[in-house]
N, C-alpha and C positions, 0 to 999 in steps of 0.2 A: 649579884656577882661580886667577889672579893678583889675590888684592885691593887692592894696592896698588903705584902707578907708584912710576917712581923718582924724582917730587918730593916724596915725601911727610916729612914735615918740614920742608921749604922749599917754599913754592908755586914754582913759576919760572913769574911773569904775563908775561914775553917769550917765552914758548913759544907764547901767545894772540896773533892777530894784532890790530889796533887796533881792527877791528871786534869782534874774539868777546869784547878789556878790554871796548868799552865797552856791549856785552850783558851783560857778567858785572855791573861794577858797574848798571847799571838794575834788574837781577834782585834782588841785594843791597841796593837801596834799598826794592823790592819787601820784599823780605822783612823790612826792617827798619823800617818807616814804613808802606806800603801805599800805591798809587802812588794817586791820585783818578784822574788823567790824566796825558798825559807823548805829549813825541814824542822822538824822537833824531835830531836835527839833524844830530849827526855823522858818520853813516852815508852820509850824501848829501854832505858835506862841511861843516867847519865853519861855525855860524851866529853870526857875532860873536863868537868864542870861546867858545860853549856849546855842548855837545856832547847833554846833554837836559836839557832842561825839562819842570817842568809842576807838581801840584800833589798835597800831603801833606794827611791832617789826623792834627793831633798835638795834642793838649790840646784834646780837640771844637772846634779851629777848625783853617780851612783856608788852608796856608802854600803862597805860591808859591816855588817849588825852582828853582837854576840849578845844572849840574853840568858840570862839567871832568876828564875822564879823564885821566891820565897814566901811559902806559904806558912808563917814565923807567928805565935804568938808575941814573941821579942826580938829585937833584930839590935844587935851592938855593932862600935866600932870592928872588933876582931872578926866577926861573923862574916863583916863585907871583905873586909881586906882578908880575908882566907876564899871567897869567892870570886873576887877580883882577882886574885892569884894565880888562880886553877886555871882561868880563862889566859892568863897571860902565858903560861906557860906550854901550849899551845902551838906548832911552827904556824899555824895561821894566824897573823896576825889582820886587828879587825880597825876599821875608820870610831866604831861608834859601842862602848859596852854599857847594857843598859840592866840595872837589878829592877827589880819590880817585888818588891815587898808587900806584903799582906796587912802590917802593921804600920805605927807611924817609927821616927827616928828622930831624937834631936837635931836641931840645928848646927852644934855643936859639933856634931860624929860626919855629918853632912861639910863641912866644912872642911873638916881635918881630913875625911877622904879628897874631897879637891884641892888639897894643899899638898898629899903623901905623894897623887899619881899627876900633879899640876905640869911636868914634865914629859911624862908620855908621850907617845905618838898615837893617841887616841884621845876621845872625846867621852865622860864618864858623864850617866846620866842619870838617875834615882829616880822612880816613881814606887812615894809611899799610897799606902793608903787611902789618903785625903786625895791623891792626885788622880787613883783608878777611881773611885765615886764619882769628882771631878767629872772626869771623862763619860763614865757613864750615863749619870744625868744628864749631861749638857747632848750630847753627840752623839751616845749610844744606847738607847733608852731600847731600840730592839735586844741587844744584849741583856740588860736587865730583867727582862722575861726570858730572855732564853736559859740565864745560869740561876735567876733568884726566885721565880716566879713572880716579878712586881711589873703591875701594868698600871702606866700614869694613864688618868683621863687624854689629855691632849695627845698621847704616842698614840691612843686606842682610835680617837678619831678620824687622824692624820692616816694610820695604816688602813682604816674602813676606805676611806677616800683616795688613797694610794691602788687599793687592790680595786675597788669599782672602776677607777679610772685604768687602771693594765688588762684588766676583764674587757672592756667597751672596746678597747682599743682592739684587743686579740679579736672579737667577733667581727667588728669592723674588716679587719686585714686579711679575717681567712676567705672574703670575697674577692680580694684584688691578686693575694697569690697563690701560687699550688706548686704544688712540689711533683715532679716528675721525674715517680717512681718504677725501680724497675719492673716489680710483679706491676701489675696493673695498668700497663701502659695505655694511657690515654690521648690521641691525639688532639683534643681541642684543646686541653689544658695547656696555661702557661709553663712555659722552660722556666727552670729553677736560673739561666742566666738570663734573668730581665734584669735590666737597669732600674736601679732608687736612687735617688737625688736625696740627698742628706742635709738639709739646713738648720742651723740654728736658729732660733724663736727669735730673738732679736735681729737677724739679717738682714739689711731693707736694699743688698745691691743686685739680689740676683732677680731675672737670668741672666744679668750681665757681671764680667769678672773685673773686679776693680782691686790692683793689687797691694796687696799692705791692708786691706777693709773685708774680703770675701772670704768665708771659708766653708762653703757649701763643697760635700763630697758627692761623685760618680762614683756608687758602687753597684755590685753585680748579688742579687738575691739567691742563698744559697740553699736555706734548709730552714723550717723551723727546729728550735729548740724548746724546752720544758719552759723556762722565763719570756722569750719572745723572739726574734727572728735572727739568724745567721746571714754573714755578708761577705761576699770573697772581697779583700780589701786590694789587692795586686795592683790594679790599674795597666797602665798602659807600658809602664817601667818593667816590668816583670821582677822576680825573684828566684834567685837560684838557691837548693839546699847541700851542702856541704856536708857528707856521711862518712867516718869511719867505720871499720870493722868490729869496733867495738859497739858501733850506735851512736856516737856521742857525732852530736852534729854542731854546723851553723847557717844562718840566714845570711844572705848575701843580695842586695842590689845586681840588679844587671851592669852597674855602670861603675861597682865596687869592685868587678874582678877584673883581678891585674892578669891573672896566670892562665893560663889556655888550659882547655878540660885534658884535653891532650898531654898536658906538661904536670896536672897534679900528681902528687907521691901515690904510689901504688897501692896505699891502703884507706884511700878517699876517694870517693867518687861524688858526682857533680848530679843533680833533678834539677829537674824544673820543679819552684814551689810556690806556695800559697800560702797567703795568710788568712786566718775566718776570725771575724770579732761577731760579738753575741752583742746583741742589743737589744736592752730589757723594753717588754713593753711598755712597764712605767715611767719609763724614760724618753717616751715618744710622747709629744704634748699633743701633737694633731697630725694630719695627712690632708692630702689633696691628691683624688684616685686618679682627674684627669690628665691624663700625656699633654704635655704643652709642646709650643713649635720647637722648641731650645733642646731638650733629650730626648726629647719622646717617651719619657717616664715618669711613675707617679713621683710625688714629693712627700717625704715626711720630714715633719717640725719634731727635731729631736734636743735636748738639752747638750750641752758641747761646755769641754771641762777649761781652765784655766787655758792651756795649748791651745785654744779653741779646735780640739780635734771631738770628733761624737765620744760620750761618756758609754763606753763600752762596757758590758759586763765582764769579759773577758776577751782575750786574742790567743788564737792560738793556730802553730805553722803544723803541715803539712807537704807532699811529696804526689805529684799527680804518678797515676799507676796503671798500668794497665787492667783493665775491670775484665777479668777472667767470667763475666756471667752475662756477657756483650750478647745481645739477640738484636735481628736485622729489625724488629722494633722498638731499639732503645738509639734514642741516638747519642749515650753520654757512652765515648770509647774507651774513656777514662776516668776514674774516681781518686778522691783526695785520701791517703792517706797519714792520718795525723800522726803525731812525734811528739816521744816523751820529753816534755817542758826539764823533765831532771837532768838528762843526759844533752843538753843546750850547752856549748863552750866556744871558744874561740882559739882558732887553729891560728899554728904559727906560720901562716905562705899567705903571701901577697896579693 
């Protein structure tokens, strides 16, 4: 087996055509910040000289991002500040604009662009070269195979033991849940709303709630997914979704709305909604099938991020609906359905 191409030591990013730069660096901002949202402009052709936008949270607040690929055998001072330009000129203005070059760049040019836009009301951010390799090796060594074909011994091991370990776990879980489908109706089978108990691998307070120290979740079992199991996150709070005519919605707490469904503008209307987070199976260290006296549900030992909230693959909201293929043996009256993450905003009422 070949682990290694022959750029390793040197990436060569002109080997990437300008679309697969400017997936590489999205992926690497991914990996580096965590993307909120994002589209890539520059796939479909440049949009005002941004190639993607969208939006970071970094120091729990949420920064809007403008980004400039440069897939440059040579990158000068003019080349930036005619890039930076484009994006300035823009009614949207952005918290954070980031070039991402293919090449390296003097310290020098580096400099005098922080000295020309040092007044801005933005935040300017260079990643040469040296910085995406940087990143690669260190953080995103899945990446490295996917754009270069280089596979290090230690990523190779690490992924074998990654994927045995999400395998064990899947065959494990598809004992404990079942999904209750509507062809097929089976009555011994588990309802897709049983309770899971979410705890962190380090947690030593539950089943008791110690506040400021506990953050084991009650969630409701939704659906498998391709990576590992769906979860209605809602709780006991509810959530309501917020539609206009156009689509464009919002999520809303039950205890956020000010204004009576009754009193919203005539071209929004009010759901009841849900939220579903994905959680990988590799993400689950262990389980315990047995219901204990405190839920009466199984428990799973899952990895939980800085927020100590579970390390979700994704979240994504939804609209309960009336399920138009209802038979007297199904007992779900209702089905979720989900909403485009694009068309997500923030209405102006109370």
């Amino acid at each position: 087996m070949k682990l290694y191409s022959k750029t390793i030591g040197k990436l060569h990013f002109e080997d990437l055509s300008s679309e697969g730069f400017e997936r590489l660096c999205r992926d690497l901002i991914d990996r580096e910040y965590g993307w909120k949202s994002f589209h890539s402009s520059g796939l479909l052709g440049a949009d005002e000289g941004i190639d993607i936008a969208g939006q970071i949270i970094e120091n729990n607040s949420i920064k809007s991002v403008a980004v400039q690929c440069k897939r440059y055998k040579t990158f000068n001072l003019s080349y930036a500040i005619d890039s930076i330009d484009k994006i300035l000129k823009n009614e949207k203005k952005y918290d954070i604009i980031i070039l991402m070059i293919s090449c390296e760049i003097t310290v020098s040019t580096i400099r005098q662009l922080e000295e020309k836009y040092s007044d801005k009301k933005f935040e300017l951010r260079i990643w040469t070269a040296s910085n995406l390799e940087s990143l690669l090796f260190s953080r995103a060594k899945d990446l490295l195979y996917l754009y270069f074909n280089i596979k290090l011994p230690e990523s190779i091991k690490k992924k074998e033991r990654s994927i045995k370990h999400a395998l064990s776990i899947k065959n494990k879980l598809g004992k404990i849940f079942r999904v209750l489908q509507i062809d097929g109706f089976d009555e011994n089978k588990v309802y897709r709303s049983n309770e899971v108990t979410l705890i962190p691998e380090d947690d030593n307070t539950y089943p008791f709630w110690t506040e400021g120290e506990s953050q084991y979740q009650v969630v409701n079992f939704y659906q498998y997914y391709e990576n590992g199991l769906e979860f209605t996150l809602t709780g006991a709070s509810g959530i309501y979704i917020l539609i206009d005519n156009t689509g464009q919605w919002e999520a809303r707490r039950s205890s956020q709305l000010k204004t009576d469904k009754d009193s919203l503008p005539e071209n929004i209307r009010q759901f009841h909604g849900e939220v579903i987070g994905g959680l990988n199976y590799k993400n689950i260290i262990s389980y315990d099938p047995v219901r204990d006296y405190v839920f009466n549900s199984p428990r799973l030992y899952c990895d939980f991020n800085e927020k100590r909230q579970p390390s979700l693959e994704y979240i994504k909201y939804g609209v309960y609906k009336k399920n138009d293929f209802i038979t007297k043996y199904t007992p779900d009256e209702y089905i979720i359905q989900l909403l485009d993450d694009n068309k997500k905003t923030t209405f102006n009422i109370p």
